[in-house]
C-alpha positions as CSV (number, residue, x, y, z in Angstrom):
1,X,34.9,-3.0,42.8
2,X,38.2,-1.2,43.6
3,X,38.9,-4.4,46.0
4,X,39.2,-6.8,42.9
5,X,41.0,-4.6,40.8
6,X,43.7,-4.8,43.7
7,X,43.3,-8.2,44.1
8,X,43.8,-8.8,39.9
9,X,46.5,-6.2,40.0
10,X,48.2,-8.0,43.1
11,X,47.7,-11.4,41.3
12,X,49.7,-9.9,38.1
13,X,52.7,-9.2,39.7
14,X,52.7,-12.5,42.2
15,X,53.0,-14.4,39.4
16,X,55.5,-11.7,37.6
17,X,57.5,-11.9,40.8
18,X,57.1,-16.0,40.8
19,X,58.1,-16.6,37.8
20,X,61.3,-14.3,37.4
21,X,62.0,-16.2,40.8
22,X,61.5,-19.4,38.7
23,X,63.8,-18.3,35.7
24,X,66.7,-17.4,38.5
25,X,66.8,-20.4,40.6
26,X,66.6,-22.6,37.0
27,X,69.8,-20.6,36.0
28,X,71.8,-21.3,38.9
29,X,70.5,-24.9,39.1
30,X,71.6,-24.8,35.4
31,X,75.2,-23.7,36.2
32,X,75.5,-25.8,39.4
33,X,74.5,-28.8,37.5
34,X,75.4,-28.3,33.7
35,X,71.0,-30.0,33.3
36,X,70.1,-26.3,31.7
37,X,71.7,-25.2,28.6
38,X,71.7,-21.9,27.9
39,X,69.0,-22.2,24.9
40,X,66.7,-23.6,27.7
41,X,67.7,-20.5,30.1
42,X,66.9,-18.2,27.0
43,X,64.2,-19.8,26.0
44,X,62.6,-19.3,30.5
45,X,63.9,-15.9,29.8
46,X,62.2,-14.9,26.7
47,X,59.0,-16.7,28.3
48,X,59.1,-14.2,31.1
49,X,60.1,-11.0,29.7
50,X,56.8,-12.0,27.5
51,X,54.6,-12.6,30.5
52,X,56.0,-9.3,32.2
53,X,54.8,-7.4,29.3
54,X,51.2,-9.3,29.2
55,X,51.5,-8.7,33.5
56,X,51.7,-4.5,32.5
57,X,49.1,-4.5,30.0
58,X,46.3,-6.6,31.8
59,X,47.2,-4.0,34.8
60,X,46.6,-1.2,31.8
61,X,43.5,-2.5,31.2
62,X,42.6,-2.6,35.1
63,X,43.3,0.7,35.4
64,X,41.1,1.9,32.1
65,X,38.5,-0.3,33.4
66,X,38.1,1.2,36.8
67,X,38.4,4.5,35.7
68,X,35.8,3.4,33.5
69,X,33.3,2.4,36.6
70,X,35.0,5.4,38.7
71,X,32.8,7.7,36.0
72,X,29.7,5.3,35.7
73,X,29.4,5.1,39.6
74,X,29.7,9.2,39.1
75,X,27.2,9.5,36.7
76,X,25.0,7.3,38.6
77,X,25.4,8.9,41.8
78,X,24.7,12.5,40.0
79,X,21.5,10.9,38.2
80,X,20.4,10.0,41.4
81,X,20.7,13.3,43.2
82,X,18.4,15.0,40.5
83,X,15.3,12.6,41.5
């Protein structure tokens, strides 16, 4: 289970990291080329400041859930001591 959690949390930021990549390479395409106005740029921006804050709390939520199967697995394991 821990495996997966590092694979979703790994996942979250790839596509943090690809898209901020993304926004950067648009703005200086945009200012090489005059194609991107700036309402565009703000718009990419905007888009991922908003997925950078959705990347933090899905990795919130990762974390809560495996603490969450951290104490099952516990309880299980001590349940299965007492038989």
């Amino acid at each position: 289970m821990p495996e997966e959690v590092a694979i979703l949390i790994l996942v979250g930021m790839l596509g943090g990291f690809s898209l901020t990549g993304l926004s950067m390479i648009l703005k200086a395409r945009g200012r090489r080329h005059g194609e991107v106005s700036r309402e565009q740029v703000e718009r990419l921006t905007d888009a991922v400041e908003t997925l950078h804050d959705q990347m933090y709390q899905m990795r919130d939520s990762v974390a809560e859930l495996h603490e969450r199967v951290d104490f099952a697995e516990r309880l299980l394991t001590k349940g299965e001591g007492q038989n």
